[in-house]
C-alpha positions as CSV (number, residue, x, y, z in Angstrom):
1,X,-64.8,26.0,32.0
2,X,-62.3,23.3,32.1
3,X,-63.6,20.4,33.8
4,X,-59.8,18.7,34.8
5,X,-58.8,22.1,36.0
6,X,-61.7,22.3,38.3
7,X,-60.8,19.3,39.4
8,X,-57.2,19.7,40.4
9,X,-58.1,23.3,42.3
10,X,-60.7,21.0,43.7
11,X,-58.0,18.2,45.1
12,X,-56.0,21.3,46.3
13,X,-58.1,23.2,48.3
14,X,-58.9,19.6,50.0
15,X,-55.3,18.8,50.1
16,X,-54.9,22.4,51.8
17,X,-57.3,21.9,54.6
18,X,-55.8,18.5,55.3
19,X,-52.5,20.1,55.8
20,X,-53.7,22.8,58.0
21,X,-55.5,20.2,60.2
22,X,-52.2,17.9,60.3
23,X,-50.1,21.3,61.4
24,X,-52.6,22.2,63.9
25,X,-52.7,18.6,65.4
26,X,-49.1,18.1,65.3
27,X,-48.7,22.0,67.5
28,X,-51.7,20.1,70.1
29,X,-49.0,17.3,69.9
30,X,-46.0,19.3,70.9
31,X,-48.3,21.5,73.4
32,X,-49.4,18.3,75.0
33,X,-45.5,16.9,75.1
34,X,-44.1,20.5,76.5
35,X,-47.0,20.4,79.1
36,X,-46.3,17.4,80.6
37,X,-42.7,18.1,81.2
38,X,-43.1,21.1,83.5
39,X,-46.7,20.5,85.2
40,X,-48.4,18.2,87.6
41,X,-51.8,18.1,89.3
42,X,-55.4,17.9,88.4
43,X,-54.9,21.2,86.2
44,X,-52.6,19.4,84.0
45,X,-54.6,15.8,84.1
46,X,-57.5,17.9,83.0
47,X,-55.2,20.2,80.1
48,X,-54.1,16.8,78.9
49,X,-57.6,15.2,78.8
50,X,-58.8,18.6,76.8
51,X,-55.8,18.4,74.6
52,X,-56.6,14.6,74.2
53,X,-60.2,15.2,73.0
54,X,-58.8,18.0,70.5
55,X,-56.4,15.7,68.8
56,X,-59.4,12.7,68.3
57,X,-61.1,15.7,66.7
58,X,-58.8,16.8,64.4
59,X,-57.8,13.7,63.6
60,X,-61.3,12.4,63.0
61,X,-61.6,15.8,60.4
62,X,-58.5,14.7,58.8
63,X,-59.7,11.0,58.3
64,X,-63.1,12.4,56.8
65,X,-61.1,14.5,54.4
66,X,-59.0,11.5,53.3
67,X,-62.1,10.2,52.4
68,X,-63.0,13.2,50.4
69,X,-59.9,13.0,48.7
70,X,-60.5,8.7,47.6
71,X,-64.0,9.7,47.0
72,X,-62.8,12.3,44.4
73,X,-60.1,10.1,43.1
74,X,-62.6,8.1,41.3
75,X,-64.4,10.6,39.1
76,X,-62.5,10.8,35.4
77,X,-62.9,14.6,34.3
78,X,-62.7,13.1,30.6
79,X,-65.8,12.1,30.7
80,X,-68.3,14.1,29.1
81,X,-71.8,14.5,30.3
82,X,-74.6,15.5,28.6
83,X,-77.4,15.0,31.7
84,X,-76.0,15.8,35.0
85,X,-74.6,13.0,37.1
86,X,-72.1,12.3,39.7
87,X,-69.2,14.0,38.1
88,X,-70.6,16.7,36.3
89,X,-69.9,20.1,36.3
90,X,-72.9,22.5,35.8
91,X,-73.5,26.1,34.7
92,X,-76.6,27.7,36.2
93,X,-77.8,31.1,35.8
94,X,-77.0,31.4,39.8
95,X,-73.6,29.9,39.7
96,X,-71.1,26.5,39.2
97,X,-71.9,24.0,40.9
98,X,-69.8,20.6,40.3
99,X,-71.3,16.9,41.8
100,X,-68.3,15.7,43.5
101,X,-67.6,15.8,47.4
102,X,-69.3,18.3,49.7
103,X,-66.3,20.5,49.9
104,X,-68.1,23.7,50.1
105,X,-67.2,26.4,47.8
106,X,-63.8,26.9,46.1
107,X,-62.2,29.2,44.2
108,X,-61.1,28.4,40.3
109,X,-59.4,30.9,38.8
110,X,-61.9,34.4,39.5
111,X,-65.2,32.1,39.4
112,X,-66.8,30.1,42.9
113,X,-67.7,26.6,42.3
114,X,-69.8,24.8,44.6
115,X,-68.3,21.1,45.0
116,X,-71.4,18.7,45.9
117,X,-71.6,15.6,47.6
118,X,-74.6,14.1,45.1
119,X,-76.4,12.7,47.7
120,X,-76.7,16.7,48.3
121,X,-80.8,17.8,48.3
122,X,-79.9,20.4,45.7
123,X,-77.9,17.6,43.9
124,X,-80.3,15.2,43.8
125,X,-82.6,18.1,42.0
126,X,-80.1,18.5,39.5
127,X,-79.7,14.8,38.6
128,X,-81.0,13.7,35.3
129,X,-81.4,17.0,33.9
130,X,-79.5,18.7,30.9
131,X,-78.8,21.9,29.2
132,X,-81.5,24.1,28.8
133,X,-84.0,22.7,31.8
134,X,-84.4,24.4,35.1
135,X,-85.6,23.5,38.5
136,X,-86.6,24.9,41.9
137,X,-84.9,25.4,45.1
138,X,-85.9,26.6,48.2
139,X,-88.5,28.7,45.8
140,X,-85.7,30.0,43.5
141,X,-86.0,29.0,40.1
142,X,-82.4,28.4,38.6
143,X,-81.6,27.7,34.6
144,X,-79.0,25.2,33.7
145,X,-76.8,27.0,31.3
146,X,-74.4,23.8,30.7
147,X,-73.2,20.7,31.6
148,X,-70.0,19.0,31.1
Protein backbone atom coordinates (compact mmCIF):
# COMPACT_ATOMS: atom_id res chain seq x y z
CA UNK A 1 0.00 0.00 0.00
CA UNK A 2 1.29 3.28 -0.79
CA UNK A 3 1.88 5.21 2.19
CA UNK A 4 1.64 9.07 0.40
CA UNK A 5 -1.54 7.89 -1.24
CA UNK A 6 -3.07 7.02 2.02
CA UNK A 7 -2.19 10.07 3.03
CA UNK A 8 -3.62 12.33 0.49
CA UNK A 9 -7.20 10.26 0.56
CA UNK A 10 -6.56 10.80 4.16
CA UNK A 11 -6.31 14.87 3.93
CA UNK A 12 -9.40 14.54 1.54
CA UNK A 13 -11.84 12.86 3.32
CA UNK A 14 -10.82 15.54 6.24
CA UNK A 15 -10.90 18.31 3.82
CA UNK A 16 -14.47 16.85 2.77
CA UNK A 17 -16.06 16.87 6.17
CA UNK A 18 -14.69 20.41 6.64
CA UNK A 19 -16.55 21.59 3.67
CA UNK A 20 -19.71 19.94 4.43
CA UNK A 21 -19.58 21.54 7.97
CA UNK A 22 -18.66 25.13 6.41
CA UNK A 23 -21.93 24.62 3.87
CA UNK A 24 -24.10 23.50 6.58
CA UNK A 25 -23.09 26.54 8.86
CA UNK A 26 -23.19 29.03 6.14
CA UNK A 27 -27.32 27.57 5.20
CA UNK A 28 -27.76 28.13 9.53
CA UNK A 29 -26.19 31.57 8.52
CA UNK A 30 -28.70 32.50 5.77
CA UNK A 31 -31.67 30.67 7.85
CA UNK A 32 -30.77 32.88 10.74
CA UNK A 33 -30.48 36.22 8.29
CA UNK A 34 -33.93 35.25 6.34
CA UNK A 35 -35.52 34.62 9.90
CA UNK A 36 -35.00 37.71 11.26
CA UNK A 37 -36.36 39.74 8.41
CA UNK A 38 -39.93 38.43 8.48
CA UNK A 39 -40.37 37.37 12.41
CA UNK A 40 -40.64 38.87 15.78
CA UNK A 41 -41.51 37.69 19.26
CA UNK A 42 -40.26 35.23 21.78
CA UNK A 43 -40.63 32.36 19.01
CA UNK A 44 -38.02 34.03 16.89
CA UNK A 45 -35.68 35.28 20.10
CA UNK A 46 -35.73 31.63 20.93
CA UNK A 47 -35.13 30.27 16.80
CA UNK A 48 -32.28 32.72 16.87
CA UNK A 49 -30.76 31.61 20.17
CA UNK A 50 -31.20 27.77 18.83
CA UNK A 51 -29.74 28.75 15.58
CA UNK A 52 -26.96 30.70 17.58
CA UNK A 53 -25.98 27.55 19.62
CA UNK A 54 -25.87 25.46 16.27
CA UNK A 55 -23.45 27.69 14.56
CA UNK A 56 -20.87 27.71 17.85
CA UNK A 57 -21.22 23.98 17.27
CA UNK A 58 -20.33 23.66 13.93
CA UNK A 59 -17.95 26.01 14.07
CA UNK A 60 -16.29 24.46 17.06
CA UNK A 61 -16.29 20.94 14.74
CA UNK A 62 -14.72 22.85 12.00
CA UNK A 63 -11.94 24.35 14.24
CA UNK A 64 -11.25 20.70 15.70
CA UNK A 65 -10.91 19.51 12.11
CA UNK A 66 -8.45 22.28 11.23
CA UNK A 67 -6.55 20.94 13.78
CA UNK A 68 -6.69 17.53 12.33
CA UNK A 69 -5.67 18.83 9.25
CA UNK A 70 -2.12 20.85 10.98
CA UNK A 71 -1.75 17.82 13.01
CA UNK A 72 -1.50 15.67 9.82
CA UNK A 73 0.49 18.26 8.07
CA UNK A 74 3.44 17.26 9.94
CA UNK A 75 3.91 13.58 9.34
CA UNK A 76 6.44 13.05 6.05
CA UNK A 77 4.98 9.72 4.31
CA UNK A 78 8.72 9.33 3.12
CA UNK A 79 9.68 8.12 6.03
CA UNK A 80 10.06 4.55 6.39
CA UNK A 81 9.27 2.74 9.57
CA UNK A 82 10.33 -0.37 10.54
CA UNK A 83 8.61 -0.44 14.36
CA UNK A 84 5.32 1.32 14.44
CA UNK A 85 5.26 4.92 15.39
CA UNK A 86 3.35 8.01 15.01
CA UNK A 87 3.16 7.97 11.27
CA UNK A 88 3.09 4.56 10.46
CA UNK A 89 0.93 2.64 8.42
CA UNK A 90 0.25 -0.98 9.59
CA UNK A 91 -1.07 -4.19 8.02
CA UNK A 92 -2.77 -6.48 10.47
CA UNK A 93 -4.38 -9.68 9.84
CA UNK A 94 -7.77 -7.71 10.91
CA UNK A 95 -7.18 -4.66 8.81
CA UNK A 96 -5.14 -1.13 8.08
CA UNK A 97 -4.77 0.87 10.48
CA UNK A 98 -2.53 4.10 9.96
CA UNK A 99 -1.23 6.27 13.40
CA UNK A 100 -2.14 9.65 12.32
CA UNK A 101 -5.36 11.73 13.53
CA UNK A 102 -8.48 10.02 14.87
CA UNK A 103 -10.38 10.40 11.70
CA UNK A 104 -12.26 7.31 11.85
CA UNK A 105 -12.24 5.02 8.93
CA UNK A 106 -11.62 5.99 5.34
CA UNK A 107 -11.77 4.56 2.24
CA UNK A 108 -8.41 4.18 -0.08
CA UNK A 109 -9.01 2.87 -3.17
CA UNK A 110 -11.33 -0.73 -2.36
CA UNK A 111 -9.46 -1.15 1.18
CA UNK A 112 -10.70 0.66 4.88
CA UNK A 113 -8.07 2.23 6.72
CA UNK A 114 -8.43 3.11 10.19
CA UNK A 115 -6.66 6.67 10.74
CA UNK A 116 -5.55 6.81 14.61
CA UNK A 117 -4.86 9.51 16.82
CA UNK A 118 -1.62 7.62 18.62
CA UNK A 119 -2.59 8.63 21.81
CA UNK A 120 -5.50 5.99 20.63
CA UNK A 121 -5.62 2.78 23.43
CA UNK A 122 -5.26 0.48 20.48
CA UNK A 123 -2.45 2.75 19.25
CA UNK A 124 -0.61 2.90 22.11
CA UNK A 125 -0.71 -1.21 21.86
CA UNK A 126 0.79 -1.01 18.56
CA UNK A 127 3.68 1.31 19.42
CA UNK A 128 7.09 -0.13 19.36
CA UNK A 129 6.16 -3.26 17.67
CA UNK A 130 7.25 -4.49 14.11
CA UNK A 131 6.51 -6.95 11.50
CA UNK A 132 5.84 -10.29 12.48
CA UNK A 133 4.64 -9.53 16.38
CA UNK A 134 1.06 -9.52 17.54
CA UNK A 135 -0.91 -8.15 20.37
CA UNK A 136 -4.26 -8.25 22.16
CA UNK A 137 -7.24 -6.23 22.06
CA UNK A 138 -10.33 -6.27 23.76
CA UNK A 139 -9.33 -10.24 23.83
CA UNK A 140 -8.73 -10.41 20.06
CA UNK A 141 -5.40 -11.40 19.11
CA UNK A 142 -4.35 -9.51 15.88
CA UNK A 143 -0.87 -10.24 13.71
CA UNK A 144 1.00 -7.38 12.23
CA UNK A 145 1.55 -8.28 8.73
CA UNK A 146 3.60 -4.94 7.88
CA UNK A 147 4.68 -1.73 8.66
CA UNK A 148 5.69 1.08 6.62
Amino acid sequence: MNKEEVLEATVAQLNNRIERLQAILQDTFEATANDSKSSAGDKHETATAMAQIEQEKLTHQINEFLQLKESISKINPAVKHTKIEPGSLVETNNGWYYLSIGLGAIKYKTTTVFCMNPLAPIAQLLKGKKAGDSFVFNGSSTSIISVC
